[in-house]
C-alpha positions as CSV (number, residue, x, y, z in Angstrom):
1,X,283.2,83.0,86.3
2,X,280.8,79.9,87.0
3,X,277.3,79.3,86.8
4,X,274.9,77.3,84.6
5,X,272.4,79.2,82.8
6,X,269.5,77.9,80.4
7,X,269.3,79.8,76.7
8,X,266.4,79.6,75.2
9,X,265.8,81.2,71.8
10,X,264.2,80.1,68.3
11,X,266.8,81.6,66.3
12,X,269.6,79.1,65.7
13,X,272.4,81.6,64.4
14,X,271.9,83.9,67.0
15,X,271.7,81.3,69.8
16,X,274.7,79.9,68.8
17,X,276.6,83.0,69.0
18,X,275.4,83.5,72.4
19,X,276.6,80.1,73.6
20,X,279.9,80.3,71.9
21,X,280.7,84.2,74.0
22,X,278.9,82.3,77.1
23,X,280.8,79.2,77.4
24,X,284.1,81.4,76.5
25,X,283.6,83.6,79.3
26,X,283.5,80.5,81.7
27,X,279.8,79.5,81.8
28,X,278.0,76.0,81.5
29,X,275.4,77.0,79.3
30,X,272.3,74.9,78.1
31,X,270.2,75.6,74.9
32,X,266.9,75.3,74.0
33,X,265.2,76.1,70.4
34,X,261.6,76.9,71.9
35,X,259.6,77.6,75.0
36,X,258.4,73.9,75.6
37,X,262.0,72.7,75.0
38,X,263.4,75.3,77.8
39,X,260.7,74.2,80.4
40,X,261.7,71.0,80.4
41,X,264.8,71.5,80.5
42,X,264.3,73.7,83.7
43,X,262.5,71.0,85.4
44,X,264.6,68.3,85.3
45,X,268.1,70.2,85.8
46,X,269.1,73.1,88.2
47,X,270.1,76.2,86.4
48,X,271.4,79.8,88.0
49,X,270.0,81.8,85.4
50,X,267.5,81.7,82.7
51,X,267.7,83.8,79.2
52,X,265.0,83.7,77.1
53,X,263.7,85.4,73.9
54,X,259.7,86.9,73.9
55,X,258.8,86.1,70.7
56,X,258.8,82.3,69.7
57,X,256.4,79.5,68.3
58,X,254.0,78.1,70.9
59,X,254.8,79.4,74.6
60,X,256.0,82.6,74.3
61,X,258.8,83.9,76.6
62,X,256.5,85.6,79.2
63,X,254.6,82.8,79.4
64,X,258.4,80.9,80.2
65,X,259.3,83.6,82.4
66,X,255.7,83.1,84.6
67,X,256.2,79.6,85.1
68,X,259.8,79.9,86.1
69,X,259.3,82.2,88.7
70,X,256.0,80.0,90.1
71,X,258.7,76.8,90.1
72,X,262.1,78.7,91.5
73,X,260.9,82.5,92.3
74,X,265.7,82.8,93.5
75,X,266.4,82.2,89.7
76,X,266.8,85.5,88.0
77,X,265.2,85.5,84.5
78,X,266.7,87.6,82.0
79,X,264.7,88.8,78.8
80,X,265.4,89.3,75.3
81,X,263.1,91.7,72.8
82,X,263.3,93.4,69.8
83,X,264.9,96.6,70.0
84,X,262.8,99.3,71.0
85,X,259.8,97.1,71.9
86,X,258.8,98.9,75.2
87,X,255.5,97.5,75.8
88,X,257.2,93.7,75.7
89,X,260.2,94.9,78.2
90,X,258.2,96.8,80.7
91,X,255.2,93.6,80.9
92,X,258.9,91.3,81.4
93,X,259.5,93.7,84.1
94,X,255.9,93.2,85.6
95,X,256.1,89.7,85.5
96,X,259.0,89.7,87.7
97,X,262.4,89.2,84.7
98,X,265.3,90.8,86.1
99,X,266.8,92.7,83.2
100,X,266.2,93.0,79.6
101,X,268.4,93.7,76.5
102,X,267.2,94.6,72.9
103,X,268.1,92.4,70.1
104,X,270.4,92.5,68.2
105,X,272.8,92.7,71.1
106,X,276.8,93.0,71.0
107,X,278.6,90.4,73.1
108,X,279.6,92.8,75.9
109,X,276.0,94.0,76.6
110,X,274.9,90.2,77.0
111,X,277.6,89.2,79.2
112,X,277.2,92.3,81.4
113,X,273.6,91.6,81.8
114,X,274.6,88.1,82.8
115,X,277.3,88.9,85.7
116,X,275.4,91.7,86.8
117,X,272.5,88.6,87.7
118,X,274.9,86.6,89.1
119,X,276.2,88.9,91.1
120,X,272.5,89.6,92.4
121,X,272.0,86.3,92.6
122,X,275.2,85.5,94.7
123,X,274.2,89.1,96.9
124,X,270.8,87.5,97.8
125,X,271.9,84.1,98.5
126,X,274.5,85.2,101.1
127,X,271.8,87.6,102.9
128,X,269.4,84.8,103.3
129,X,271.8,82.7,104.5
130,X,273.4,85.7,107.5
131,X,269.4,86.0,108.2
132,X,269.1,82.1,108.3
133,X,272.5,82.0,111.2
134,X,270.8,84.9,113.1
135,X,267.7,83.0,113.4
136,X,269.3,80.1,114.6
137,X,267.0,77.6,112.5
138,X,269.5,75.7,111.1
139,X,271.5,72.7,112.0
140,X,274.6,71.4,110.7
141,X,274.2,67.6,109.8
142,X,278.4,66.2,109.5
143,X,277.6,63.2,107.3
144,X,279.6,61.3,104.5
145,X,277.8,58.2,103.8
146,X,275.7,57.1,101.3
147,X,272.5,56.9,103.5
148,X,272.4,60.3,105.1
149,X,273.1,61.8,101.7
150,X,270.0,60.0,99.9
151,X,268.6,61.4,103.3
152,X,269.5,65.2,102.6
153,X,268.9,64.6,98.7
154,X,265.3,63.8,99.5
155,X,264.7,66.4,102.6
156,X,265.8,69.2,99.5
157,X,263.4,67.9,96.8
158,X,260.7,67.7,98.9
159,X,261.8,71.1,100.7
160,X,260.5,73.3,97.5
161,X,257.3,71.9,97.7
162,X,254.5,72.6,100.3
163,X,253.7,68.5,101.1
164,X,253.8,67.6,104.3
165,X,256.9,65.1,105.6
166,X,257.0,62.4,108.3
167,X,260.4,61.9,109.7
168,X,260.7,58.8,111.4
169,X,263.8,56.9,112.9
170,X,265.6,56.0,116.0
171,X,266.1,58.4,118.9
172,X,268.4,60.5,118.7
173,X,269.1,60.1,115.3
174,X,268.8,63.9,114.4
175,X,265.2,64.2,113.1
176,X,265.0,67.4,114.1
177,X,267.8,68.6,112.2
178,X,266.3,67.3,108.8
179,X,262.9,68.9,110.0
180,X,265.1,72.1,110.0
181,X,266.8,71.5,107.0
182,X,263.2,71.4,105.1
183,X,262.7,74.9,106.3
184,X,265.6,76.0,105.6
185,X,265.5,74.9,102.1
186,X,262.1,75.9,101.3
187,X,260.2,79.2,100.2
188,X,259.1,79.3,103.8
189,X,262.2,80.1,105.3
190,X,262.1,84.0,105.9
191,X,258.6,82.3,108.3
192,X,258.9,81.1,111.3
193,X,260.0,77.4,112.6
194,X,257.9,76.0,115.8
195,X,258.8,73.3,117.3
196,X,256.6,71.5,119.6
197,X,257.1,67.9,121.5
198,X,253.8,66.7,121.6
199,X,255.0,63.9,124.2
200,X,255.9,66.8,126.8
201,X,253.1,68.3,126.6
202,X,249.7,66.7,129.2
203,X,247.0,65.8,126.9
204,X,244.4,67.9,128.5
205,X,247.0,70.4,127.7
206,X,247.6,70.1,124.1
207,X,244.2,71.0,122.3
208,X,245.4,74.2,123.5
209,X,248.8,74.4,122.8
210,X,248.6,73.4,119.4
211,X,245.2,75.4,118.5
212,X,245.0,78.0,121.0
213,X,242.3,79.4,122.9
214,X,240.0,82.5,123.9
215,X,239.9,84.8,127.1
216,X,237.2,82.8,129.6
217,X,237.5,79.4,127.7
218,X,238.4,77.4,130.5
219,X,239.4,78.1,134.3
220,X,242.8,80.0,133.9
221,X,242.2,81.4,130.8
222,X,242.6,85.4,131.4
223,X,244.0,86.0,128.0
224,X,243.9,85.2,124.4
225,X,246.6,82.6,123.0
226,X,247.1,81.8,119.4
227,X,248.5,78.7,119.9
228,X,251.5,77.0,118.0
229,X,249.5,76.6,114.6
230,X,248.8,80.2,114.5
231,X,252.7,81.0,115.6
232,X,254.2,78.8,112.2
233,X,251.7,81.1,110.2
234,X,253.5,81.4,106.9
235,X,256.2,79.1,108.2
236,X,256.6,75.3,109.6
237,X,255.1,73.5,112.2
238,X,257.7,71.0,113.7
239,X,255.5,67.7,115.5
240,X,257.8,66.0,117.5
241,X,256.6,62.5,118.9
242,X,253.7,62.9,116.9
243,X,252.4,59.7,117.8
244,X,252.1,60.1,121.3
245,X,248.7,62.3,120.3
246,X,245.8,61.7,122.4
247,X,243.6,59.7,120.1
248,X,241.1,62.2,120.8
249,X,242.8,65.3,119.5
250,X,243.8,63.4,116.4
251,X,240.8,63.8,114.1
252,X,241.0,67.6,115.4
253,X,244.5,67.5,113.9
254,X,243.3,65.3,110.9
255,X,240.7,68.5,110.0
256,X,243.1,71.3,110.7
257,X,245.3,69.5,108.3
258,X,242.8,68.7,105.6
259,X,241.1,72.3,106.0
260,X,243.5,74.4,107.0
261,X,241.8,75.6,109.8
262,X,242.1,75.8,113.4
263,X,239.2,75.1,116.0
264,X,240.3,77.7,118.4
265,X,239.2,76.9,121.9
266,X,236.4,78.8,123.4
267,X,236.5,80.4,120.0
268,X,233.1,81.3,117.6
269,X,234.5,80.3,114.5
270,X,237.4,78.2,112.6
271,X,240.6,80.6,111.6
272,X,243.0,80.0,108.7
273,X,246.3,79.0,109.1
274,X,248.8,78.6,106.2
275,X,251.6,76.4,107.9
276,X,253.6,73.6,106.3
277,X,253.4,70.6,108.5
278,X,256.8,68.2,109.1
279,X,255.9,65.5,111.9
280,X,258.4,63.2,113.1
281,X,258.3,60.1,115.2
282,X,260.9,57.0,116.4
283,X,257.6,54.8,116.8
284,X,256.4,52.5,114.2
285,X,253.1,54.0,113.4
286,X,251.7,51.3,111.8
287,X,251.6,49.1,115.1
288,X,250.3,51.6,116.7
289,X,247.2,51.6,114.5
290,X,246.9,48.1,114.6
291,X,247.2,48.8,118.5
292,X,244.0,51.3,118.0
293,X,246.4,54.0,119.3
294,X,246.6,55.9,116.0
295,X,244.1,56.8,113.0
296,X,244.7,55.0,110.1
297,X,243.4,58.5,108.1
298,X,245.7,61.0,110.2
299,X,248.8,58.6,109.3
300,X,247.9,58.9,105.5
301,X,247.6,62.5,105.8
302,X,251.0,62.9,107.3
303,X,252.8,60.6,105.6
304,X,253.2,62.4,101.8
305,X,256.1,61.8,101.9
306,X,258.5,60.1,104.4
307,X,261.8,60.5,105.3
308,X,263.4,57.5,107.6
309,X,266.4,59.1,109.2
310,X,269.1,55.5,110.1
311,X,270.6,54.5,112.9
312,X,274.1,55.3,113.4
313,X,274.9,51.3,113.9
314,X,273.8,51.3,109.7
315,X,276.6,54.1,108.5
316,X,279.6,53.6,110.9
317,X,281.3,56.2,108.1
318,X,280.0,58.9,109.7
319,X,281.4,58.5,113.2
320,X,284.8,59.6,112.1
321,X,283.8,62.9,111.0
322,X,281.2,63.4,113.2
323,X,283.8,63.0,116.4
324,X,285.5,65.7,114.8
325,X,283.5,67.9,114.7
326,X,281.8,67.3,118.2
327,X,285.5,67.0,119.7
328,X,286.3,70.4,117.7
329,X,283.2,72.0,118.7
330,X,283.1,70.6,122.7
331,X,286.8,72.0,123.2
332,X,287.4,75.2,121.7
333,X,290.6,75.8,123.7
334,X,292.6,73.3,122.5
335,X,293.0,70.8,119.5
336,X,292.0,67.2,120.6
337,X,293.6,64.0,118.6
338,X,291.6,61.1,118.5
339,X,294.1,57.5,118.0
340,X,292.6,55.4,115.2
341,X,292.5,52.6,118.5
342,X,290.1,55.1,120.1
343,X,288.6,55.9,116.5
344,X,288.0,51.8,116.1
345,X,286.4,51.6,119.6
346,X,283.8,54.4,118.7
347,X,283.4,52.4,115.2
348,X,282.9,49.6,116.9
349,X,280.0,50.6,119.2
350,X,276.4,49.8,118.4
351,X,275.6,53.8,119.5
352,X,271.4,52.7,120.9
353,X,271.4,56.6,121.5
354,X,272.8,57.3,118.1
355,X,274.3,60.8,117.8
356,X,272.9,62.4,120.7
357,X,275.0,59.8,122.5
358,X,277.9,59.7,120.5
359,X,277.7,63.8,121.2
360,X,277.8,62.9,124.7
361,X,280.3,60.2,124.7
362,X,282.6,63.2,122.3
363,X,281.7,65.5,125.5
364,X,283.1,63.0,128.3
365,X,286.4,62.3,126.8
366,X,287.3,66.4,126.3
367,X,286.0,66.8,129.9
368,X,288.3,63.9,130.7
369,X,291.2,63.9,128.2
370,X,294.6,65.0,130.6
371,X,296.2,66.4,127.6
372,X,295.4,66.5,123.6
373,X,295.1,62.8,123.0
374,X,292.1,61.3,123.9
375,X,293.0,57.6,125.5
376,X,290.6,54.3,125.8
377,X,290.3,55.7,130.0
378,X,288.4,58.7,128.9
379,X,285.1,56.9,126.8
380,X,281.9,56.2,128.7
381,X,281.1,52.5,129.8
382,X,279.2,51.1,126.6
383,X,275.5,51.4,126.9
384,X,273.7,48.6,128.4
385,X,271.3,46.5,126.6
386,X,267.4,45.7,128.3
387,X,269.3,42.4,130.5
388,X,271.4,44.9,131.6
389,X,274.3,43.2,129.6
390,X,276.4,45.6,127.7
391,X,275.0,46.3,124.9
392,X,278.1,47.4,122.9
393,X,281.4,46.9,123.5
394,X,283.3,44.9,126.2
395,X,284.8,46.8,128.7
396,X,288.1,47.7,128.0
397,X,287.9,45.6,125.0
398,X,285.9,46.8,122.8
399,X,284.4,44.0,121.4
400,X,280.6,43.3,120.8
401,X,279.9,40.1,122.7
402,X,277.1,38.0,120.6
403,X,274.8,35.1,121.5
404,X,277.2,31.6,121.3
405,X,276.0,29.9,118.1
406,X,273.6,27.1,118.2
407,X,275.9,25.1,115.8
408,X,278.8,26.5,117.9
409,X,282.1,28.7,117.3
410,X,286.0,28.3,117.1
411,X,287.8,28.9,120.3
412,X,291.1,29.6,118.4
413,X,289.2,32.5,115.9
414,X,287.9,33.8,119.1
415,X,290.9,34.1,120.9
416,X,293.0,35.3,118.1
417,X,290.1,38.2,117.8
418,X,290.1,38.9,121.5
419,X,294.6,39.3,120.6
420,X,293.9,41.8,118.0
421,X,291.1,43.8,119.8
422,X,294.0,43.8,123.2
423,X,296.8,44.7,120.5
424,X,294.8,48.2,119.0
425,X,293.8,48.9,122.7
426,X,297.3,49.2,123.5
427,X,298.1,50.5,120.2
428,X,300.3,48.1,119.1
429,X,302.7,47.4,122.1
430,X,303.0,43.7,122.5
431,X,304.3,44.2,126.3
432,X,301.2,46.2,126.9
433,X,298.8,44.1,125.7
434,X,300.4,41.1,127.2
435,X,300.3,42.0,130.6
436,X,296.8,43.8,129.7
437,X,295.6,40.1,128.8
438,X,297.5,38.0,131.6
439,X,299.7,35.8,129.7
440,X,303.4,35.8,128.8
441,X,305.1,38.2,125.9
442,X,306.1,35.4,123.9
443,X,302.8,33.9,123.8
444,X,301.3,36.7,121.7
445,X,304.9,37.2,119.8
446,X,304.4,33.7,118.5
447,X,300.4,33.9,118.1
């Protein structure tokens, strides 16, 4: 049995009998002597279950049990009372404590009580998360590295909370998926998700999309729409591209954000919405406001808190298990090997496109692969930079190509890289990589 509970209770003997049965029946148990003590203890670790006497000096237990279930309404609370105090145990109840026991209590009834939570705990965590697959919200994010864990360590803190998140960084760099990730992790996530891509949408088009409108407000208007605010109600509203906005619309954004309230169009009067806002973008929003393309107050008003997705060029780590998966997930009937030459090549790429490409490149090579080892023949042509220069990797070789150096470079370090690059290519086979670079065997036997 695992699971890390928070004790609190004022008496010292009997606390310390409970954490002496607790621990010995497997648990990581924490103790506080009073109410203050156990609150902030609960806000600075993560506990799966919360005890708690009624009776102690200063906050009293209810008033414990209250605030836990404001911070963390999934963390059962269970309450201890003096035996046969009804009144306490059935207000405990009302305030939303999972069980009680009377004290004194023996050491079976307490841990009892505690497995029986757990197990209630565990019952309700795997429901949410079948109703979380069937809605198809979620999206797995295959990462190892230090970045796109400080990423996902921020996306859940600010997840529990109701402040509104800009997520910028590159295209393709899988935004979306932390936008979904918010959701999924927050109170919000028995709502709905909406998505919308603000830059696919006309601008003459989007006052409506995003707000709605009334029967008759406009020519082609036969019916009521709700619009995509009105659609999140309860839940999140995902704004992709958020700064391709019609300056315009913005402060009519900037007021449904600040009021929370929608101008319906056509409509009488503003309506209520109670959304969570995530916006992302892979434009620097503070050009364009220098530009005069963005408001200066709207930017503040998105940006509580921001979340800057990187590149896949800054955490090569993740290219490794993230061809995995995508090779494991793109070709279901069979089991494709990736060489560590092939492995080095994709590692070696700058990736402009960033996963979505690397997703595509993953896609080409099972269409391509003959058999269940994927060769150098079967990746895509490296992506081009704006000269039209490749803007990765050399063909065939692999190797980024950069500027010469003003103060210059050494031919012989060159050449012996361009060798190595020809010798992984090849996988090692000096014949190979000999005729593969024009020159006799012997040349590279005695490089």
């Amino acid at each position: 049995m695992t699971g890390r509970i928070l004790f609190i209770d004022d008496d010292r003997a009997g606390r310390e009998v409970a954490l002496f049965n607790l621990r010995k029946a497997g648990y990581e148990v924490t103790a506080a002597s009073d109410g203050q003590e156990g609150l902030v203890a609960f806000s600075t670790e993560k506990f799966d279950l919360v005890v708690t006497d009624v009776k102690m000096p200063g906050i009293s237990g209810i008033e414990v049990l209250r605030r836990i279930r404001a911070l963390a309404p999934d963390v059962p609370v269970l309450v201890i009372t003096a035996f046969g105090n009804v009144e306490t145990a059935v207000e405990a109840m009302k305030e939303g404590a999972y069980d009680f026991i009377g004290k004194p209590f023996h050491r079976d009834q307490l841990l009892l009580s505690v497995e029986k939570a757990f197990d209630r705990r565990r019952l309700a965590a795997e429901v949410r998360s079948l109703r979380i697959r069937a809605s198809g919200v979620a999206r797995e994010i295959v990462s190892v590295s230090t970045a796109m864990q400080r990423v996902l360590e921020i996306a859940d803190r600010v997840a529990v909370t109701d402040a509104t998140v800009l997520v910028t960084g590159e295209s393709g760099t899988g935004k979306e998926a932390v936008a979904r990730r918010i959701h999924v992790q927050s109170p919000r996530v028995e709502g709905p998700f909406v998505a919308v891509n603000c830059a696919a949408i006309p601008g003459e088009l989007l006052e409506s999309e995003l707000f709605g409108h009334a029967r008759g407000a406009f020519t082609g208007a036969v019916r009521d729409r709700v619009g995509r605010f009105r659609q999140a109600e309860g839940g999140t509203l995902f704004l992709d591209e958020i700064a391709e906005i019609p300056l315009p619309l913005q402060s009519k954004l900037l007021r449904a954000l600040q009021e929370r309230t929608v101008d319906v169009v056509g409509g009488d009067r503003p309506v209520s919405v109670d959304v969570r806002i995530v916006a992302a973008t892979n434009r620097d929003l503070q050009e364009r406001i220098r530009e005069g393309a963005f408001r200066e107050d709207l930017y503040y008003r998105l940006n509580v808190v921001e979340i800057r997705v990187p590149p896949l060029r800054e955490r090569p780590e993740d290219i490794p298990p993230l061809v995995e998966h995508f090779t494991r997930e793109l070709s279901a009937d069979r089991e494709l090997t990736v060489p560590a030459a092939v492995m080095e090549e994709l590692k070696s790429r700058p990736w402009p496109g960033n996963v979505r490409e690397l997703k595509n490149a993953c896609e080409r090579m099972a269409i391509l692969c003959r058999g269940n080892e994927v060769s150098m023949e079967d990746l895509p042509l490296p992506a081009k930079g704006k000269n039209g220069e490749a803007g990765g990797a050399a063909e065939g070789v692999g190797e980024t190509w950069p500027p010469l150096p003003p103060e210059g470079l050494s031919l012989v370090d060159l050449e012996k890289k361009v060798i190595e690059r020809a010798l992984r290519l090849k996988g090692g086979n000096i014949t190979q990589a000999a005729a593969y670079l024009r020159v006799p065997r012997h040349i590279l036997v005695y490089e």
